[in-house]
Phi, psi and omega in degrees: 000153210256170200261298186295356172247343166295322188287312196277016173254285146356275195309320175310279251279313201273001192278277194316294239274356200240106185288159185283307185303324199246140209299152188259132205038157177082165194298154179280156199261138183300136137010088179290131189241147182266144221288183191315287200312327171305290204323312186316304196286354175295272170327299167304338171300317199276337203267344182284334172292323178295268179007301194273313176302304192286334176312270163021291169280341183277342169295348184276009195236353161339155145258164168341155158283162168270170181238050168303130091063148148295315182282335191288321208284005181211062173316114189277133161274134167275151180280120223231118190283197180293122173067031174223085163266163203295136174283120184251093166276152187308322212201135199248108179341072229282154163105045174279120204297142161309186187266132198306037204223149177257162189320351178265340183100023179251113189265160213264128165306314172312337182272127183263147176275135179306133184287150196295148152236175196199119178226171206224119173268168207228129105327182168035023194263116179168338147291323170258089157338293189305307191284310175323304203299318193277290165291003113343277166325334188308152210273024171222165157305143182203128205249119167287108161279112223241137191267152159266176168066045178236165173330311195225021180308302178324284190317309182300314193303313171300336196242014177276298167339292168306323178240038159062012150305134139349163197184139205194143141312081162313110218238131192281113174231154149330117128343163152267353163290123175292343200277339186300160194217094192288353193106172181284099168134034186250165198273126199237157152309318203295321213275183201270145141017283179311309180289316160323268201324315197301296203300337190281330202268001176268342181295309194273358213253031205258315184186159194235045175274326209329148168241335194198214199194138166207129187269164187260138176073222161103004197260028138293310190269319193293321198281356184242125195290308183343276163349293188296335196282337184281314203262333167308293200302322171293330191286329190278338151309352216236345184080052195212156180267157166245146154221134215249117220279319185077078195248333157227167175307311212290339196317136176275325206330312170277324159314306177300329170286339169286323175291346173272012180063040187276115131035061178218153168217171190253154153295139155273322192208113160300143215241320205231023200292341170241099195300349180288162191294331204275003178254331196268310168329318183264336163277006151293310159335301199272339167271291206317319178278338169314290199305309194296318181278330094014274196119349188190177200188123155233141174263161158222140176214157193244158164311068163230159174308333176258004146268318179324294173303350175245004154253006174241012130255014189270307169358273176288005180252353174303293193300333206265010171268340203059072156240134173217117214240170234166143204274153174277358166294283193276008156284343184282321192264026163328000000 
């Protein structure tokens, strides 16, 4: 090859072989990368896509909402005057069927919506024969409460038996008045353990129907959990329900009887604390809606003629309310 065509073959070779761009000599120049903060924002993207895939199938595995009652699952307090607090019953049927409605919420006219229930204790009963024996007669259930050591306890508590009624201790506590006169056999802060356990088991020794126990007067002795606790723990040897009449707000009573696991429910409503007809109407008016809301409702009510006569006209207007009235035993085991 002739030495001038040889040289420009060299010289192409040392031309071509050389990018314009990379430093005449020394290491080849690094790669350009896309900066940190991209990679980051990369990464979280896919893990927030991932995230959303898996919320997704997991939400197809939620259960149904439920179709508890609107009232259970958000319970209205009705406004409640003075010493008339919400009924907390203790113990809850168990296996209780849900309510009878369909996944649309529409409930099938054949299944009857379950009735309200309500029951009414009768007090102070134990001087007057007469007046016991006529709520005695009332045409629903109705649980007598009968005080001791009275003139005529015995006989009511026996024809209370007798005409297949509920039967119940009115059992005698300290007021917080000294002046109030709870009656003979009653339970004082001032007594001993010993003196409690006596006077109670001389109370109950009135009859041997009792289903349970409620006190009469009492918001001195209710209110000191200690006390209650003395007198609960006897009632609960004996086997007996408390009903805790809530003679003040402050009452320890039911509390205490649910930690011992006791039977117990509070009063909603004094039925006659004002004796007149159109006042004692309107708090049956006013247990009723309770009841309606609730699912149940308990009165005390005491022996006067113008609660007799305004529950033996309330009577037939109860079922057509959806009310169904029931013994305080079995409002406790709704």
């Amino acid at each position: 090859m002739p030495p001038e065509k040889r040289t420009k073959t060299v010289k192409g070779k040392a031309l071509g072989g050389r990018k314009e761009n990379r430093p005449s000599g020394g290491a080849p120049a690094t790669k350009k990368r896309p900066p940190t903060f991209l990679l980051v924002i990369w990464a979280l993207a896919v893990v927030f896509l991932v995230s959303l895939i898996y919320l997704a199938r997991e939400s197809r595995r939620l259960p149904e909402p439920s179709a508890e009652p609107e009232a259970k699952r958000n319970p209205v307090e009705l406004p409640q005057g003075q010493d008339v607090p919400p009924s907390v019953p203790t113990a809850k049927a168990p296996n209780e069927p849900k309510p009878a409605d369909t996944p649309g919420g529409i409930r099938s006219p054949d299944i009857p919506r379950r009735a309200a229930k309500v029951s009414i204790i009768i007090d102070d009963l134990g001087p007057d024969v007469a007046i016991a024996r006529q709520f005695a007669s009332l045409p629903f259930p109705v649980t007598l409460s009968v005080l001791p050591h009275q003139a005529h306890s015995r006989e009511i508590a026996e024809l209370a038996h007798q005409a297949g009624r509920e039967v119940i201790l009115h059992l005698p506590m300290e007021p917080l008045k000294r002046t109030e006169d709870p009656g003979p056999g009653a339970l004082l802060l001032s007594m001993s353990g010993e003196e409690i356990r006596r006077n109670i088991g001389a109370a109950l020794e009135t009859s041997p129907y009792f289903d349970g126990v409620n006190n009469h007067m009492g918001s001195r002795v209710t209110r000191d959990a200690q006390v209650m606790k003395t007198i609960l723990s006897e009632l609960k040897k004996r086997d007996l329900f408390f009903i805790d009449s809530m003679t003040t707000n402050e009452s320890k009573g039911w509390i205490v009887a649910r930690e011992l696991k006791i039977p117990t429910l509070k009063r909603d409503v004094f039925l006659d604390d004002d004796t007149s007809a159109d006042a004692v109407r309107s708090q049956i008016a006013r247990l009723v809606k309770i009841a309606k809301i609730r699912g149940m409702a308990l009165a005390i009510g005491h022996p006067h003629k113008t609660t007799l006569r305004s529950l033996q006209e309330a009577a037939p207007n109860f079922r057509d309310q959806g009310i169904e009235m029931v013994t305080a035993r079995d409002l406790m085991n709704r």
